[in-house]
Backbone bond lengths (Angstrom), bond angles and torsions (degrees), N, CA, C in turn:
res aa  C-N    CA-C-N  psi(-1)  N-CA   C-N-CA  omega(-1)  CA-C   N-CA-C  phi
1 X - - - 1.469 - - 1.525 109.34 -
2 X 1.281 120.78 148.28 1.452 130.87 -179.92 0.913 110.30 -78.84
3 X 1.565 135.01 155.24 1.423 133.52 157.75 1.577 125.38 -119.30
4 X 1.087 117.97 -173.59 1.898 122.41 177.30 1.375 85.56 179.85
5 X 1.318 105.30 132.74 1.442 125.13 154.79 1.822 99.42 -107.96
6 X 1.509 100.75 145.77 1.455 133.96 178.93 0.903 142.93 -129.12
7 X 1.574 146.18 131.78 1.288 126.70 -159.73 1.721 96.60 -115.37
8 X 1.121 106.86 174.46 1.600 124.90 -170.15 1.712 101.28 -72.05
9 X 0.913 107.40 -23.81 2.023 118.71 -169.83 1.558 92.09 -85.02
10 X 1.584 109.65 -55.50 1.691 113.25 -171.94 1.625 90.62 -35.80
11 X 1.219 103.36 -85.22 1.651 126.28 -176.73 1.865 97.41 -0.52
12 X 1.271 106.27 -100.76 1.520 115.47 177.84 1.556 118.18 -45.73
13 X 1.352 113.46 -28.92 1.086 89.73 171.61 1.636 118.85 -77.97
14 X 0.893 135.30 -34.39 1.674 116.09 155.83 1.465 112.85 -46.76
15 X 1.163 103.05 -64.86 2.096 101.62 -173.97 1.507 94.22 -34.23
16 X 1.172 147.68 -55.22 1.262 134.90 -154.01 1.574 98.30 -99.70
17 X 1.286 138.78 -14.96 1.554 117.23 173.51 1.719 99.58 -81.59
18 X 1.479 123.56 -20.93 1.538 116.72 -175.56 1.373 107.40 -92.04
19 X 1.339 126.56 4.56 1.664 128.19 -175.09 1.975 87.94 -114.23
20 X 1.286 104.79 3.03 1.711 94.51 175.94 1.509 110.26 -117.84
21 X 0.834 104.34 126.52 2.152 100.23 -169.19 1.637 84.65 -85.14
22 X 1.346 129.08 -35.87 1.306 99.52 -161.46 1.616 110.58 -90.73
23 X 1.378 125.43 19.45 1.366 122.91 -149.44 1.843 104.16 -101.69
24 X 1.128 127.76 124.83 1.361 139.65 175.55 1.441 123.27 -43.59
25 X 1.232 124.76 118.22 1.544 115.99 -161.66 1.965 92.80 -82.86
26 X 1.239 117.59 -34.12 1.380 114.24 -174.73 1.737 116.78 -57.71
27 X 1.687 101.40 -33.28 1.962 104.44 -170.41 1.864 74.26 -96.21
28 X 1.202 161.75 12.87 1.385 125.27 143.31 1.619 101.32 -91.51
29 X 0.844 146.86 -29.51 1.507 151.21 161.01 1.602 121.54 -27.08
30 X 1.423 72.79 -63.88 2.003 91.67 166.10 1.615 118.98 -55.29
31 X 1.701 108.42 -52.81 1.465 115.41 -172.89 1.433 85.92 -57.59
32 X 1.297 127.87 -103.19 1.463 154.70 -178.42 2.002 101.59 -0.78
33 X 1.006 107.35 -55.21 2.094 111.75 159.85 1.972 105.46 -76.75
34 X 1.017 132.74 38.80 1.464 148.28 174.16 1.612 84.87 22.91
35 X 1.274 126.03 77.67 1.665 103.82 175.60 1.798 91.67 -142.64
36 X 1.358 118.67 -0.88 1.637 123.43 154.85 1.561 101.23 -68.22
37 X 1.507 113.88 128.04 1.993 146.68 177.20 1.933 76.06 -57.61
38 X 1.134 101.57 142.07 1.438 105.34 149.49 1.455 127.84 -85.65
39 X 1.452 126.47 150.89 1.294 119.81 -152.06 1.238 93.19 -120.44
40 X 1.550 107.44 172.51 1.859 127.20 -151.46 1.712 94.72 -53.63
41 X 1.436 111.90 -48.82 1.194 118.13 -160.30 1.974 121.32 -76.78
42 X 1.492 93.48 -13.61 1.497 107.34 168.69 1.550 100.88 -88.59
43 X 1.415 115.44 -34.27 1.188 99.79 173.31 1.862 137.81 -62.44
44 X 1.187 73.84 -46.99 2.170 99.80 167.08 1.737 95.38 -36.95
45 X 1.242 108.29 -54.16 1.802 117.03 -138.46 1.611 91.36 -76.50
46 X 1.702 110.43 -44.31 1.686 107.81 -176.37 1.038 106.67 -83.67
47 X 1.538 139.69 14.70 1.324 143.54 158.40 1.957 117.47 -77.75
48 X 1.596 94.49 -56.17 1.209 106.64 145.40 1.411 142.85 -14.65
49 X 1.808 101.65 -85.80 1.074 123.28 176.02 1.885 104.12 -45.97
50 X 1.405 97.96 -52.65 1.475 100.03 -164.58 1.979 120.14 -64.78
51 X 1.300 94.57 -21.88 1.357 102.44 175.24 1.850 115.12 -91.50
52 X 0.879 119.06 -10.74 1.565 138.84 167.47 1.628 103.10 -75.38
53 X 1.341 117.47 -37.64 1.498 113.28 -161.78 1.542 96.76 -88.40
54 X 1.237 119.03 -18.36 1.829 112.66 -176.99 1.580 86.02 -116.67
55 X 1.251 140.78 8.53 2.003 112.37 151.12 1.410 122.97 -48.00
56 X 1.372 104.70 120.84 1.574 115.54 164.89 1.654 89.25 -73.53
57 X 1.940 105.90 165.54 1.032 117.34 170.44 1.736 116.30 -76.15
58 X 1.297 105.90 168.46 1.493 113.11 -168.27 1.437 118.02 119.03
59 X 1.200 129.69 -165.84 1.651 146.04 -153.25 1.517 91.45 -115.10
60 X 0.795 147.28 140.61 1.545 171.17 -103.36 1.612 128.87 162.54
61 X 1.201 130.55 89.59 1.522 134.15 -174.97 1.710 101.59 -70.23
62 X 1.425 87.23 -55.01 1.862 91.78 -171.52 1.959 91.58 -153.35
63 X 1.071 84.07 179.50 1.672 107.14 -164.16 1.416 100.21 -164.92
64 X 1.392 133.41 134.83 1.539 161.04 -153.72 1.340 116.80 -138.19
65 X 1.355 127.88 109.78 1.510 122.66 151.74 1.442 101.28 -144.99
66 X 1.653 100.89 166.07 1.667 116.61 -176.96 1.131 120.07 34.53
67 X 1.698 112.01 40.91 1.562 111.69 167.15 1.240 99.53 106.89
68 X 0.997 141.69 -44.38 1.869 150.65 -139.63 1.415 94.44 -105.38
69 X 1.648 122.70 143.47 0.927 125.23 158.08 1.399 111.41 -130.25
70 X 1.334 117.25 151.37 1.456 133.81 -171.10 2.085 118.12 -114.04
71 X 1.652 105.14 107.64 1.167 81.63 176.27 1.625 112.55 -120.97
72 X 1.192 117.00 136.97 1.631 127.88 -160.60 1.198 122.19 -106.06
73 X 1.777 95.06 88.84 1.585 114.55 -178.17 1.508 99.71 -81.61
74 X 1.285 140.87 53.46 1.337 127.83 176.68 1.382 117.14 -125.83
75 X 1.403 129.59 138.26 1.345 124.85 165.04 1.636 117.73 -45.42
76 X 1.063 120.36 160.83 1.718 126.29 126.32 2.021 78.55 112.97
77 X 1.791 94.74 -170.19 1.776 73.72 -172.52 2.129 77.25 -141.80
78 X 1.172 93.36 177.79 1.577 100.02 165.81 1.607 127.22 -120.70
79 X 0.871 148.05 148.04 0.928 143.59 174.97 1.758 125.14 -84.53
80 X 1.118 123.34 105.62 1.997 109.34 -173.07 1.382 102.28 -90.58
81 X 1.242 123.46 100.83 1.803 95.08 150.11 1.268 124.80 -58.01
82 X 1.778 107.26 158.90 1.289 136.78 -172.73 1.378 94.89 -68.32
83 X 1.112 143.07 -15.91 1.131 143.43 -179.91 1.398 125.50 -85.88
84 X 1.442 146.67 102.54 1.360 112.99 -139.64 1.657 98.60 -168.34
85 X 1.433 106.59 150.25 1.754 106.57 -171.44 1.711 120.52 56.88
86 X 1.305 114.06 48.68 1.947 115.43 -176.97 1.328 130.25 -104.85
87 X 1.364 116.54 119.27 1.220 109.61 -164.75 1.330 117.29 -112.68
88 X 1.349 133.79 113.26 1.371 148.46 153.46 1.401 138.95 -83.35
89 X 1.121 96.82 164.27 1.870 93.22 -179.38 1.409 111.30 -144.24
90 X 1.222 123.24 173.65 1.659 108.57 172.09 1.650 92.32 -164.13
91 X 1.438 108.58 158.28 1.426 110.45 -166.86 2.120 113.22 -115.32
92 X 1.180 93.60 150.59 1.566 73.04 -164.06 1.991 83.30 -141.99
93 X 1.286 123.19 118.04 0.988 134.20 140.23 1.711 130.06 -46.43
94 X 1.525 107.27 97.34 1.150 109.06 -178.58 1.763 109.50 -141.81
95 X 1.255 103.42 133.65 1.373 123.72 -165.93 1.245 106.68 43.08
96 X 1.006 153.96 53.32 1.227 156.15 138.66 1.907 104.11 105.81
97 X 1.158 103.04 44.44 1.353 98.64 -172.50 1.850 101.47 -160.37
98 X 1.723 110.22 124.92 1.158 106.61 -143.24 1.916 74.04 -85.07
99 X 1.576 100.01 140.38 2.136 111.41 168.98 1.153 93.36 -110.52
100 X 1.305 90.12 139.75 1.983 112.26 174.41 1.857 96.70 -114.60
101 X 1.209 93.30 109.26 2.005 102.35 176.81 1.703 87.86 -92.77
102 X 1.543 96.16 119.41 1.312 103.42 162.77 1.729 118.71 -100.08
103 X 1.364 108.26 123.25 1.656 95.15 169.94 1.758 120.29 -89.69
104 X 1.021 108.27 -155.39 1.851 134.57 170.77 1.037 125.02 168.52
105 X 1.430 118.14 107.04 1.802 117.78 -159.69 1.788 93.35 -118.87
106 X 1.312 101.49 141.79 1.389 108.63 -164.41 1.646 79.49 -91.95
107 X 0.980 161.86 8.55 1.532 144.29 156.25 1.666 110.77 -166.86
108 X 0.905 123.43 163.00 1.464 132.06 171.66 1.634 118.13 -128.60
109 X 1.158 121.07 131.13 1.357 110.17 168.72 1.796 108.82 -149.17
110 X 1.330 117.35 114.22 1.054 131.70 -162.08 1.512 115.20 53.95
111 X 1.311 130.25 -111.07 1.378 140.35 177.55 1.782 93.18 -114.69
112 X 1.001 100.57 45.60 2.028 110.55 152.70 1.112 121.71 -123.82
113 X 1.145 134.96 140.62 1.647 130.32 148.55 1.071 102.72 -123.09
114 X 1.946 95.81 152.36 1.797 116.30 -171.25 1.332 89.72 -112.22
115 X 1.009 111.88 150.44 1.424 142.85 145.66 1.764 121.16 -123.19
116 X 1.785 99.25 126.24 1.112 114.93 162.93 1.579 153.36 -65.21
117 X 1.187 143.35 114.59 1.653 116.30 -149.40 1.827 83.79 -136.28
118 X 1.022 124.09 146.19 1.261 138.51 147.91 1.494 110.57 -109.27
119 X 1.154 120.48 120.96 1.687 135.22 165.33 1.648 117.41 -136.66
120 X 1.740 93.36 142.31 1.551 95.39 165.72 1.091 134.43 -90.45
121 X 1.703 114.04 23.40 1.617 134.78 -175.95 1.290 106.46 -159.00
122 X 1.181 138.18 93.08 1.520 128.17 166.16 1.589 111.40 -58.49
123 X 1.197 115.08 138.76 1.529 149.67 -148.96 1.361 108.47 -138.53
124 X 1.631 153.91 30.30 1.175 129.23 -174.00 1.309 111.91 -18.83
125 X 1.356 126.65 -71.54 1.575 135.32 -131.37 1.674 100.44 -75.74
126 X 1.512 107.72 -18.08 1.694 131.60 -179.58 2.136 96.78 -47.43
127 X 1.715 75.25 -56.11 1.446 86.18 -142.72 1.714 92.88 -80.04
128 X 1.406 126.42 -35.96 1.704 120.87 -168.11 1.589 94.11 -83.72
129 X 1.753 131.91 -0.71 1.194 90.15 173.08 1.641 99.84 -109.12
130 X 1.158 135.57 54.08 1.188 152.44 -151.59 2.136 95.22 -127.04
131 X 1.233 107.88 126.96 1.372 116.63 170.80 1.564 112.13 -78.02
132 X 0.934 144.77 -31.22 1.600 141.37 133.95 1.385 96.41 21.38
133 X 1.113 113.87 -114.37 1.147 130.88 -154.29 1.794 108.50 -49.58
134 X 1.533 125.84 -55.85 1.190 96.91 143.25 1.582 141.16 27.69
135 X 1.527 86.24 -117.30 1.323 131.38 162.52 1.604 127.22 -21.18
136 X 1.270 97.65 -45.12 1.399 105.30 172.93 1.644 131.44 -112.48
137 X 1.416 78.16 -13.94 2.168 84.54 154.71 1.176 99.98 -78.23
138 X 1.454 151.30 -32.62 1.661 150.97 -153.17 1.928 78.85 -88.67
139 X 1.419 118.02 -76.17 1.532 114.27 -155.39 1.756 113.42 -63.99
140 X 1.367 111.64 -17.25 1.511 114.48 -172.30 1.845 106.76 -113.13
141 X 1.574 127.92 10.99 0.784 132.14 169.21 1.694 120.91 72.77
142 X 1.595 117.81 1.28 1.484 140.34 -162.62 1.713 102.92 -63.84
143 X 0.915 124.23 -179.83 1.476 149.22 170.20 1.610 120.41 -117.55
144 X 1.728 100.09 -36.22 0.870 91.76 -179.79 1.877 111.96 -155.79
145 X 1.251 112.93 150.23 1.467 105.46 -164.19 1.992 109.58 -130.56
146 X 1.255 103.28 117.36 1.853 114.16 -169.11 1.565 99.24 -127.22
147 X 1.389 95.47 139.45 1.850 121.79 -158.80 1.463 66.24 -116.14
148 X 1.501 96.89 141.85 0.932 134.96 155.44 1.961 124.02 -105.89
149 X 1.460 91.81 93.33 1.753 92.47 -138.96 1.939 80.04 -86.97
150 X 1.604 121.50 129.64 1.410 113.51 153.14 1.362 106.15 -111.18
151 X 1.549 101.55 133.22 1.918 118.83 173.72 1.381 104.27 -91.02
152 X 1.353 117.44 118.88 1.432 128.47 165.07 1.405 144.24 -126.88
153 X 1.465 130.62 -163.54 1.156 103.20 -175.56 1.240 94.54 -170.21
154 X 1.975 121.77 138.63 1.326 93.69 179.91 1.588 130.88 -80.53
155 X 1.334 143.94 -175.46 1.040 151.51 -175.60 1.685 89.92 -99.13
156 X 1.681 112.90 106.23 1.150 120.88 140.49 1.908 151.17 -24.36
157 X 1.335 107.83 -24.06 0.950 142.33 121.09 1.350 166.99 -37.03
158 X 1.470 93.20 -33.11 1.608 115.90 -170.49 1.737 102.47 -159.25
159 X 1.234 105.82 100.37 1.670 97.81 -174.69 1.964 118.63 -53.44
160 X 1.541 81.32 -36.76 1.853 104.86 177.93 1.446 114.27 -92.18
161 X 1.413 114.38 42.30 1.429 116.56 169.34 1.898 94.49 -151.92
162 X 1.400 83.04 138.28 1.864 84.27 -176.84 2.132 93.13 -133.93
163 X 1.227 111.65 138.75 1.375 108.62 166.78 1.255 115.17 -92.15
164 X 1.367 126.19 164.51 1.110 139.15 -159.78 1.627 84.37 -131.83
165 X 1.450 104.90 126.59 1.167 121.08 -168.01 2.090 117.21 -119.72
166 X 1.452 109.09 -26.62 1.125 116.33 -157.08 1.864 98.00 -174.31
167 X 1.245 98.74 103.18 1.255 120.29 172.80 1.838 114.16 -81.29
168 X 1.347 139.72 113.90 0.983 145.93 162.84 1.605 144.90 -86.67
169 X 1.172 169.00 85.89 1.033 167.22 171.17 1.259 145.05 -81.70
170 X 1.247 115.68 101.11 1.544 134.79 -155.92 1.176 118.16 -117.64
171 X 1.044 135.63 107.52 1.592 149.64 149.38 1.940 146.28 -74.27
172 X 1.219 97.56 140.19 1.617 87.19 -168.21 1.859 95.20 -148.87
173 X 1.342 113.97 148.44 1.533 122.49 -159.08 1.592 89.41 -117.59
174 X 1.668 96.64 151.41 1.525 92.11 149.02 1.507 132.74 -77.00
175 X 1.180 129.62 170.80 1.250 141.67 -160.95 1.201 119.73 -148.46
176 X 1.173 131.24 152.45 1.797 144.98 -176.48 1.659 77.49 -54.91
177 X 1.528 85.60 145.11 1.833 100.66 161.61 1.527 108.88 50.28
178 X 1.149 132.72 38.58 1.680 156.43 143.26 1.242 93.88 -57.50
179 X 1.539 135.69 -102.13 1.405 138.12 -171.43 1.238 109.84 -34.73
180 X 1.536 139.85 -43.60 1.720 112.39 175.69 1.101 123.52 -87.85
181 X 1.877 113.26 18.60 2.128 97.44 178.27 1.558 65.68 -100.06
182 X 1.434 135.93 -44.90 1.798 109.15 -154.82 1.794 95.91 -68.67
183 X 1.282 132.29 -21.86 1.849 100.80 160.83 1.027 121.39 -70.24
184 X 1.321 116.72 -42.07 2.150 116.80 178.50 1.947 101.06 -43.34
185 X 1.765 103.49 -53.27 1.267 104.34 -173.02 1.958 109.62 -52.04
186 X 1.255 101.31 -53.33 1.463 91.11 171.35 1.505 119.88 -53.19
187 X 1.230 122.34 -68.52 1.385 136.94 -179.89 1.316 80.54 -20.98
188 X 1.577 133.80 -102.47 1.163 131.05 -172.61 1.367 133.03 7.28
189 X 1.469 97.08 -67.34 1.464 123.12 177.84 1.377 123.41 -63.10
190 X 1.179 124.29 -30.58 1.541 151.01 -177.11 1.468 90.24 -85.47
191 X 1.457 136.69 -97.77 1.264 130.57 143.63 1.788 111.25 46.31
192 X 1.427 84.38 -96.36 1.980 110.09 -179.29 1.406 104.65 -60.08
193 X 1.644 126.57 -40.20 1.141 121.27 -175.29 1.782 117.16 -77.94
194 X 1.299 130.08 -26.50 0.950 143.60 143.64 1.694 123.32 -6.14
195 X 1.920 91.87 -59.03 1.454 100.99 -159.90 1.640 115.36 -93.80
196 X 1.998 87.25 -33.09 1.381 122.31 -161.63 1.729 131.17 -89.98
197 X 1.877 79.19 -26.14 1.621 83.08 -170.54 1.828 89.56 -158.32
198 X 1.225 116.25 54.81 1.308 122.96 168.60 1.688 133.52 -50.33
199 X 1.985 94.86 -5.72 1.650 102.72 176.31 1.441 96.92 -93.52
200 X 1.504 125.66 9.62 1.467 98.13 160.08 1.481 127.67 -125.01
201 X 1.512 116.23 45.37 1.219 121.42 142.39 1.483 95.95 -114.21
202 X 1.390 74.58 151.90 1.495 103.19 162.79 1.455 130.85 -97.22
């Protein structure tokens, strides 16, 4: 039997180059073979992420990693579980070709996983019509899945300092018939990879 391993981003990132008529099959080609530079704003977010994953508990002005510093003019507070940075996978036989769904949940807490987002526009509808979440209640076994959305902005001043302006929190449950859009979503994906990117089955 053949295989392909996949990540939760692969996934959407097709869903969103085939829901765009005007979108370039060569710059999703590129992302999808990791050979697109990462950009300022992926950078911000794994700066983020990375300074969130070593917070001790307590009240917080700012927090620093990989150069970037974060300062948090926002009400309200968040919660981190102790549980934090986890990576799973789960395997799903489809069309005759064994898929490896890879996850990465920036925290766990009971039958939850968080995920982290830094943006300079909060978007609900961005983020719930996003297979993510999906994806990773099916591979991490959850009930239920909350973004931990931070709105920011950089500091005029300081190219490597961005404020945190507006903290968000968004949630989405599993549901009857969850497990067959994440196979259609694979099928899909397998599908495109077939035609498109045949060096990644094996």
């Amino acid at each position: 039997m053949s295989s392909l391993r996949v990540s939760a981003s692969d996934v959407d990132a097709l869903r969103y180059f085939l829901a765009d008529d005007d979108a370039e099959l060569a710059n999703l080609l590129a992302q999808l073979r990791r050979e697109t530079p990462p950009t300022e704003a992926m950078q911000v977010g794994s700066a983020l992420h990375a300074a969130l994953e070593v917070c001790e508990p307590g009240s917080h002005g700012e927090l620093s990693a990989n150069g970037y510093t974060f300062e948090f003019k926002a009400d309200g507070e968040i919660d981190l579980p102790e549980i934090r940075e986890i990576k799973a996978t789960r395997d799903y036989e489809v069309d005759g070709c064994l898929v490896t769904l890879v996850g990465k949940v920036d925290a766990i807490h009971g039958r939850r996983v968080d995920d982290h987002k830094f943006t300079s526009r909060y978007d609900a509808e961005r983020f719930l019509g996003s297979y993510q979440w999906r994806i990773y209640l099916d591979v991490f076994g959850a009930d239920e899945f909350r973004w931990n959305i931070f709105e920011g902005r950089p500091d005029t001043s300081d190219p490597q300092r961005y404020v945190i302006y507006n903290v968000h929190k968004l949630a989405m449950h599993r549901y009857p018939g969850m497990d067959a859009d994440v196979r259609r979503a694979l099928q899909t994906f397998l599908d495109f990879a077939r035609v498109h990117l045949p060096e990644r089955i094996q």
